[in-house]
Biopython code that builds the backbone (N, CA, C, O; Angstrom):
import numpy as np
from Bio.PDB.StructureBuilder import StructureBuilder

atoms = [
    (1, "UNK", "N", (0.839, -1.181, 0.000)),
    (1, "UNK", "CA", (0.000, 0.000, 0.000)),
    (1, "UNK", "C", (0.883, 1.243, 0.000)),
    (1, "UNK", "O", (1.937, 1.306, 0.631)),
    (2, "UNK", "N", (0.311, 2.372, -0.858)),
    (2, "UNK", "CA", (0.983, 3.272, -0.841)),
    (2, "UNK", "C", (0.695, 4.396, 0.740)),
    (2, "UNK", "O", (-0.081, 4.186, 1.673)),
    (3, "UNK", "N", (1.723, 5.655, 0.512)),
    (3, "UNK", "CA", (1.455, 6.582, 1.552)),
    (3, "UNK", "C", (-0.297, 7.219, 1.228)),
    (3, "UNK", "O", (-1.032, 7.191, 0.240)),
    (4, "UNK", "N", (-0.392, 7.608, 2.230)),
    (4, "UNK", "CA", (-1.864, 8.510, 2.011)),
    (4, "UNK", "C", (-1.925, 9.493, 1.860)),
    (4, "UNK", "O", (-1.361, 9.880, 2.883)),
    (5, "UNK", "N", (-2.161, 10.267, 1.396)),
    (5, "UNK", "CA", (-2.171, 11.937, 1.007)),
    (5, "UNK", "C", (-2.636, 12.457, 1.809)),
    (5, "UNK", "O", (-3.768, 12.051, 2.070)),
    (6, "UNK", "N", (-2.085, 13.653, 2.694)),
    (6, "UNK", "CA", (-1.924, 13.972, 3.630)),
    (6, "UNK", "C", (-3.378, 15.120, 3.861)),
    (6, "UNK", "O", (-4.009, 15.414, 4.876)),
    (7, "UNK", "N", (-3.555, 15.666, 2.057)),
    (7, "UNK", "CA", (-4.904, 16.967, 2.253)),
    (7, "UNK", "C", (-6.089, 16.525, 2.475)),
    (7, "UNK", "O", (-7.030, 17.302, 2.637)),
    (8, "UNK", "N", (-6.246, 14.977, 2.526)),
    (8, "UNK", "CA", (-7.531, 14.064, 2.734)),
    (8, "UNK", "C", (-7.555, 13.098, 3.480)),
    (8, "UNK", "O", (-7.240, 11.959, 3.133)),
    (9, "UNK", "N", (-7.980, 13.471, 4.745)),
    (9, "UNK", "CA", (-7.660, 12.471, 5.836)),
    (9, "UNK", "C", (-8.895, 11.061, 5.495)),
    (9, "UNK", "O", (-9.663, 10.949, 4.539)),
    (10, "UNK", "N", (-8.713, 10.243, 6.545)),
    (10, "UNK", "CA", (-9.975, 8.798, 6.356)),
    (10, "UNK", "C", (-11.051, 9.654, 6.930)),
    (10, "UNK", "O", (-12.225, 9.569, 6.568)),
    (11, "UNK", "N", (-10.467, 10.767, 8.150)),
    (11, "UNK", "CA", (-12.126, 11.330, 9.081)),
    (11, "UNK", "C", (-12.848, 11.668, 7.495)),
    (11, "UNK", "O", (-13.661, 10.994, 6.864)),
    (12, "UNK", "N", (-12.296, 12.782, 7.205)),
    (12, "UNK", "CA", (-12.620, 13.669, 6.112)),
    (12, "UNK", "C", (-14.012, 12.853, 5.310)),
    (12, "UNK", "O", (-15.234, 12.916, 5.441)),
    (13, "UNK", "N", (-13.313, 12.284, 4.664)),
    (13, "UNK", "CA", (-13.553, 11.041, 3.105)),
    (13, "UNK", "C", (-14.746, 10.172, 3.854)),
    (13, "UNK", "O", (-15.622, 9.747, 3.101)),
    (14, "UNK", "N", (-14.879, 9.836, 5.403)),
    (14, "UNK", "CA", (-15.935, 9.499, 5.398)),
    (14, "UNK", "C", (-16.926, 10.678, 6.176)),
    (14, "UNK", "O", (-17.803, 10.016, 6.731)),
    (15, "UNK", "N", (-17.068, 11.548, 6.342)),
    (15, "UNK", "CA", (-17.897, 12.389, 6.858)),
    (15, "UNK", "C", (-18.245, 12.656, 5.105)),
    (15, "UNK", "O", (-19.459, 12.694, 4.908)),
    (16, "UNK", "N", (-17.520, 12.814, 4.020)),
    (16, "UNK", "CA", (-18.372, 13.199, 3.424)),
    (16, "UNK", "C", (-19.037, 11.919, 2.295)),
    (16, "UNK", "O", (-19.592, 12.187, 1.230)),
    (17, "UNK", "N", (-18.817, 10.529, 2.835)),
    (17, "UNK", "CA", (-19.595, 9.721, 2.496)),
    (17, "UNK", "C", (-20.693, 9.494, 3.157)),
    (17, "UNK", "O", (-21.667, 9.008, 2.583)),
    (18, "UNK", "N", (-20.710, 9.805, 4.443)),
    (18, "UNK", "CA", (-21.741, 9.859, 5.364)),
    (18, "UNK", "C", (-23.018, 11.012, 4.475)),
    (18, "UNK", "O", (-23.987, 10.674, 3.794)),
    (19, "UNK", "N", (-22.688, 11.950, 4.712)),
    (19, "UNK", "CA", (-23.224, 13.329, 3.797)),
    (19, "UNK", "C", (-24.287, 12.682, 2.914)),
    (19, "UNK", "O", (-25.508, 12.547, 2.992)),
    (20, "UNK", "N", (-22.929, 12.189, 1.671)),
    (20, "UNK", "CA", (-23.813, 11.552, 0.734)),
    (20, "UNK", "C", (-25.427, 10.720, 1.054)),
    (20, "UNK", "O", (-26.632, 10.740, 0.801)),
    (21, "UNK", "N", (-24.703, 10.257, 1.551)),
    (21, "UNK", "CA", (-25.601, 8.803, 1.730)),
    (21, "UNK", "C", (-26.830, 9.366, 2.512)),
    (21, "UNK", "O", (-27.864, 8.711, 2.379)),
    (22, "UNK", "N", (-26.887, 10.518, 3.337)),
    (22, "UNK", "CA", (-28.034, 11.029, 3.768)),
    (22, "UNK", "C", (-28.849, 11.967, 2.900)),
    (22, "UNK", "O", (-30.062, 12.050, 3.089)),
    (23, "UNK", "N", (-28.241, 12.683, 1.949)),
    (23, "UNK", "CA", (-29.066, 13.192, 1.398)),
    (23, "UNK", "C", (-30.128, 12.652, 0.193)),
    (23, "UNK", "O", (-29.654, 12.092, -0.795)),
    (24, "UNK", "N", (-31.519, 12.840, 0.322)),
    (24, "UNK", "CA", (-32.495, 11.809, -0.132)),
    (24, "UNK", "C", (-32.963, 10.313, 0.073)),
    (24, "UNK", "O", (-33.190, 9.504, -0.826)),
    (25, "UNK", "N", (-33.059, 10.115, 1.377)),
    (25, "UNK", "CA", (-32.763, 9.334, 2.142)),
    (25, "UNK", "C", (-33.893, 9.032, 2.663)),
    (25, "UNK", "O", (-34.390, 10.030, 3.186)),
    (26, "UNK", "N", (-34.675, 7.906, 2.784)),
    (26, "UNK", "CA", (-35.975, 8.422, 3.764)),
    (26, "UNK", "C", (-35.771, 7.852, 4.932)),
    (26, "UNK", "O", (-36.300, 8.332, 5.935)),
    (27, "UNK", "N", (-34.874, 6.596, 5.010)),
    (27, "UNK", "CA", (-34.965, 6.085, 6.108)),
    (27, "UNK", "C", (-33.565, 5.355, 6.463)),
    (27, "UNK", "O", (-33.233, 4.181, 6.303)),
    (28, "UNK", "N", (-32.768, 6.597, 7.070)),
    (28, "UNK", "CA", (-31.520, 6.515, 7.434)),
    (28, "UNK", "C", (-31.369, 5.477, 8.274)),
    (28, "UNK", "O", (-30.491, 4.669, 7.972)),
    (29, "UNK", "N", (-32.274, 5.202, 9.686)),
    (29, "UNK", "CA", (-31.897, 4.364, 10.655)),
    (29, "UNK", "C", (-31.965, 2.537, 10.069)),
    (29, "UNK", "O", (-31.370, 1.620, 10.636)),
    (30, "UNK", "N", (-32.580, 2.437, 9.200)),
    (30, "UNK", "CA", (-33.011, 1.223, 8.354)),
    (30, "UNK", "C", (-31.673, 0.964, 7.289)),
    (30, "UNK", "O", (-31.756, 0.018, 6.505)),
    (31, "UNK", "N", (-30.754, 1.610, 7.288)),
    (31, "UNK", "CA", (-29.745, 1.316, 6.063)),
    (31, "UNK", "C", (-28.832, 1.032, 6.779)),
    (31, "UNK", "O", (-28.554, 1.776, 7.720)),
    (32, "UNK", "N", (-27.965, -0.359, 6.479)),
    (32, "UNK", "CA", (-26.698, -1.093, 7.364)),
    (32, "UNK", "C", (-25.532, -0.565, 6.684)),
    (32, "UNK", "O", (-24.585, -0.742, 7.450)),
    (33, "UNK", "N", (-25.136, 0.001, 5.609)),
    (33, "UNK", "CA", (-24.437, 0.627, 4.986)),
    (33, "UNK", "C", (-24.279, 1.579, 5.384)),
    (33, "UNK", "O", (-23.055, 1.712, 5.356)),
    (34, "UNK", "N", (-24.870, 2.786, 5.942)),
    (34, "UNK", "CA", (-24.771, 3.543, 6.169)),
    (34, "UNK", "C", (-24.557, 3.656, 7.965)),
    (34, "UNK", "O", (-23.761, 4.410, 8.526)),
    (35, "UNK", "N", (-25.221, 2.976, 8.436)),
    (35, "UNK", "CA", (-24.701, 2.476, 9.883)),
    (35, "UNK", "C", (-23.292, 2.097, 9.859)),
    (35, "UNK", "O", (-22.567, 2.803, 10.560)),
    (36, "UNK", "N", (-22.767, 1.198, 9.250)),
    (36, "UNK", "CA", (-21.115, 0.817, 9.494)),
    (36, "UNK", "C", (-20.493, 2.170, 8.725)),
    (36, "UNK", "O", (-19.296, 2.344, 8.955)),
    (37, "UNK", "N", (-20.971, 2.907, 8.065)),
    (37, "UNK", "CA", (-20.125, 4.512, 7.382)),
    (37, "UNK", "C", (-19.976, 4.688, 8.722)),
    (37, "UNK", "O", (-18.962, 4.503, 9.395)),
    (38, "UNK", "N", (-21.406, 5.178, 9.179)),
    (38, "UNK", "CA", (-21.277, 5.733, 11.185)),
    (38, "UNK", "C", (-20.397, 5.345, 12.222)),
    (38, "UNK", "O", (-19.877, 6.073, 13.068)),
    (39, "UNK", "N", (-20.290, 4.199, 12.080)),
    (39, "UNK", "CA", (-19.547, 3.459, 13.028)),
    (39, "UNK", "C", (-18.067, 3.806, 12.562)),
    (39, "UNK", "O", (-17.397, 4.542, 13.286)),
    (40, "UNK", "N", (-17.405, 3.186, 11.105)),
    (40, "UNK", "CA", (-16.384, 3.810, 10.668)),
    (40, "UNK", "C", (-15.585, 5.174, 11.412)),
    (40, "UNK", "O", (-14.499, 5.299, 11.978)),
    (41, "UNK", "N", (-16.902, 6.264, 11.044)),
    (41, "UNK", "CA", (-16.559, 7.670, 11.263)),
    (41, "UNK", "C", (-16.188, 7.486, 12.698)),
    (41, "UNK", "O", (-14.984, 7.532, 12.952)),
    (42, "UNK", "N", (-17.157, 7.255, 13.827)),
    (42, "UNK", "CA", (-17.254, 7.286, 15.059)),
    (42, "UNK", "C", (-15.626, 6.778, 15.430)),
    (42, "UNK", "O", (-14.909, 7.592, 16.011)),
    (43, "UNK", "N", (-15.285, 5.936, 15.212)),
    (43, "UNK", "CA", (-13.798, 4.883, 15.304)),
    (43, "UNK", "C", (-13.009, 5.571, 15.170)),
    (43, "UNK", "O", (-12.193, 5.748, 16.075)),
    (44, "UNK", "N", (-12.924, 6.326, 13.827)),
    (44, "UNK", "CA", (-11.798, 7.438, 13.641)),
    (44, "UNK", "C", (-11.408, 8.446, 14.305)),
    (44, "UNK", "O", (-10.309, 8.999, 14.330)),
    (45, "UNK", "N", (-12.894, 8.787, 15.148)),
    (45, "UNK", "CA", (-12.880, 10.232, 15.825)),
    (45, "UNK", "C", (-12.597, 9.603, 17.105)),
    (45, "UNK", "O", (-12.365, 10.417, 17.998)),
    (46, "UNK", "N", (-12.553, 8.355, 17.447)),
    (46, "UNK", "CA", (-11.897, 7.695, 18.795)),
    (46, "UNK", "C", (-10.332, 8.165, 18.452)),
    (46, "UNK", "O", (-9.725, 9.090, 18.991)),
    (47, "UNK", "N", (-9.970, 7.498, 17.671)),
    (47, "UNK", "CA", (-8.567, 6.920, 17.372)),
    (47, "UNK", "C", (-7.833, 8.219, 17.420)),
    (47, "UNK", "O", (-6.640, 8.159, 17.719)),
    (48, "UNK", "N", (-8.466, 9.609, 17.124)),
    (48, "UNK", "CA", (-7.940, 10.738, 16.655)),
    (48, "UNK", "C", (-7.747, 10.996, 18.215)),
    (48, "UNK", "O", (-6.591, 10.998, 18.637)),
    (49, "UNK", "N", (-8.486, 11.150, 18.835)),
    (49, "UNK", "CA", (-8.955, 12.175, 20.140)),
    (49, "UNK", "C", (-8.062, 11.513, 21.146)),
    (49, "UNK", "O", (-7.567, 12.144, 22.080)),
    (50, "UNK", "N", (-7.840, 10.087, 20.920)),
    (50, "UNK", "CA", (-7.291, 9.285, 21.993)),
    (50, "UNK", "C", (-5.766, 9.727, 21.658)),
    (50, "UNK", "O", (-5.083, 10.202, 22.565)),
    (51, "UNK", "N", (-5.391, 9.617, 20.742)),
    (51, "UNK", "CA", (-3.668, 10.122, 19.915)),
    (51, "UNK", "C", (-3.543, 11.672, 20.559)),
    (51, "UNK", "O", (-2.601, 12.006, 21.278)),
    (52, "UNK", "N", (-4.567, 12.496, 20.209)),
    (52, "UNK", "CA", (-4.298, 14.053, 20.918)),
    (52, "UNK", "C", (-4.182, 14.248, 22.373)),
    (52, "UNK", "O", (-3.852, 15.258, 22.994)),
    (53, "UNK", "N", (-4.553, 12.968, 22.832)),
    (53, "UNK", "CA", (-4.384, 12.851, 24.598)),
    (53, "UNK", "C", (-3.312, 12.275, 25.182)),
    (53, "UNK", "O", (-2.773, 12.482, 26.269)),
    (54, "UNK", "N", (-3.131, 11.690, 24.499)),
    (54, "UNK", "CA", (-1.769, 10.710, 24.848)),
    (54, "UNK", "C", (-0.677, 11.360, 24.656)),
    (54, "UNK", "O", (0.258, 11.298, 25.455)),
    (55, "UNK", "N", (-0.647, 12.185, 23.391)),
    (55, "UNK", "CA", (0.369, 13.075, 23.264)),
    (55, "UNK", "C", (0.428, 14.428, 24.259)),
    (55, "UNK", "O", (1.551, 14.870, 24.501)),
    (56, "UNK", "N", (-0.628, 15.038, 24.789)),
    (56, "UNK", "CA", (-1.046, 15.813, 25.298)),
    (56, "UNK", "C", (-0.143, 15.703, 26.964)),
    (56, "UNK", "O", (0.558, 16.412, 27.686)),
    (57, "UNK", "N", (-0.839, 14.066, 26.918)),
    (57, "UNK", "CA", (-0.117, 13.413, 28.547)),
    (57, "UNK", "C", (1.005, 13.376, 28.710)),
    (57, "UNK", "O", (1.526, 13.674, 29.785)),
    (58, "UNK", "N", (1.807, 12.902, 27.412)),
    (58, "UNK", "CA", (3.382, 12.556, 27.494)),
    (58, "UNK", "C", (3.970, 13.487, 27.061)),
    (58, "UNK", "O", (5.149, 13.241, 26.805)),
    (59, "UNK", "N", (3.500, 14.905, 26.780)),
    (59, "UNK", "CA", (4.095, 16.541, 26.716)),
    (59, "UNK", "C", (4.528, 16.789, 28.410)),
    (59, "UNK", "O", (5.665, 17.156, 28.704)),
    (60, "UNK", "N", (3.718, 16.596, 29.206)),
    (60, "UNK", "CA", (3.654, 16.800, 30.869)),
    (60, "UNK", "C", (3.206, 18.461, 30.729)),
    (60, "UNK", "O", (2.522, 18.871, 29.792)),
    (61, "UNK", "N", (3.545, 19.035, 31.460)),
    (61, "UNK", "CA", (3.883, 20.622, 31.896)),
    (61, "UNK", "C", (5.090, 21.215, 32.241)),
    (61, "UNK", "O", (5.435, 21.931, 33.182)),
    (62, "UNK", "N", (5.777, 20.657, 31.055)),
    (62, "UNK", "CA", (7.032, 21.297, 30.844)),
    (62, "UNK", "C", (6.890, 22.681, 30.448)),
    (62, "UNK", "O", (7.533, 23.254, 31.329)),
    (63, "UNK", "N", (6.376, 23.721, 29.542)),
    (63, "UNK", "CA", (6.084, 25.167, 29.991)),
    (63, "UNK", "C", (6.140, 26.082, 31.297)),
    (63, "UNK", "O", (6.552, 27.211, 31.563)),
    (64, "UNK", "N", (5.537, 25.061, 31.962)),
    (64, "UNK", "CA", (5.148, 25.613, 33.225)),
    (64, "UNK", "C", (6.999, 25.247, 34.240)),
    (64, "UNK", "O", (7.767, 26.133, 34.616)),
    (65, "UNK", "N", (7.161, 24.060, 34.379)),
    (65, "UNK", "CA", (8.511, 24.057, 34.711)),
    (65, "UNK", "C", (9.342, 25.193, 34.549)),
    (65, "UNK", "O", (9.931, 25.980, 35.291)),
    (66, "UNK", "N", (9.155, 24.970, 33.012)),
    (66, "UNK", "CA", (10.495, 26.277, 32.533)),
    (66, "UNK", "C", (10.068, 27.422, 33.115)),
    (66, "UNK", "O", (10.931, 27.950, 33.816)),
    (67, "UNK", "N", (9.004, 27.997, 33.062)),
    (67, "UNK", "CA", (8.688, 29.557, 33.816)),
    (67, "UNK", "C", (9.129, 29.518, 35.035)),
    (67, "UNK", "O", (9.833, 30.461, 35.394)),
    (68, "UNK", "N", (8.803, 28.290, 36.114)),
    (68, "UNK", "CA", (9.371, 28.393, 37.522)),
    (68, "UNK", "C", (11.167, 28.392, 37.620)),
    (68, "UNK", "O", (11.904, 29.000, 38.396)),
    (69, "UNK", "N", (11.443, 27.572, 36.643)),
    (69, "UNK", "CA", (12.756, 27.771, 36.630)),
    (69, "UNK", "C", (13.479, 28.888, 36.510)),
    (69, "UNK", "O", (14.556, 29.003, 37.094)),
    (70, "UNK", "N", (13.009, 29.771, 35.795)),
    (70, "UNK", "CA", (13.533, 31.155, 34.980)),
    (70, "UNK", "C", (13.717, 32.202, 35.779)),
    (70, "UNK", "O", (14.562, 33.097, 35.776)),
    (71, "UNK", "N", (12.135, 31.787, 36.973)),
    (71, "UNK", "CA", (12.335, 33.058, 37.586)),
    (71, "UNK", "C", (13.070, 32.540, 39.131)),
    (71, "UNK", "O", (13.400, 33.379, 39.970)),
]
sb = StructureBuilder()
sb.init_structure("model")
sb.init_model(0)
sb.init_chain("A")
sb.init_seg("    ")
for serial, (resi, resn, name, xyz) in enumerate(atoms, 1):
    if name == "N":
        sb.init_residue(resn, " ", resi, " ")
    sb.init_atom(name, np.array(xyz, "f"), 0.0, 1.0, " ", f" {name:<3s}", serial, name[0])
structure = sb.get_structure()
């Protein structure tokens, strides 16, 4: 598999398959296709949020260190 292009993430590409698939739609909750798009999306926005925390955690409050240090 190749690299992924970086201007089109997976969130992206499926929020706007999601889109699609709702517009003209009569009965969204009844379509399994469109449920696993949901689920898809939902997964991604785990995977994202959990990565921005973790990184977030293992930054610490080093800023704050350095200011106490300085002064």
């Amino acid at each position: 598999m190749g690299k992924k292009k970086a201007e089109d993430s997976e969130e992206t590409t499926l929020k706007k398959k999601v889109a699609s698939k709702l517009t003209g739609h009569e009965n969204p909750e009844g379509d399994p296709a469109l449920r696993s798009l949901r689920k898809r999306l939902k997964r991604e926005q785990r995977r994202r949020r959990s990565l921005a925390l973790r990184k977030k955690n293992a930054a610490g409050s080093k800023p704050a260190e350095a200011a106490s240090l300085a002064s």
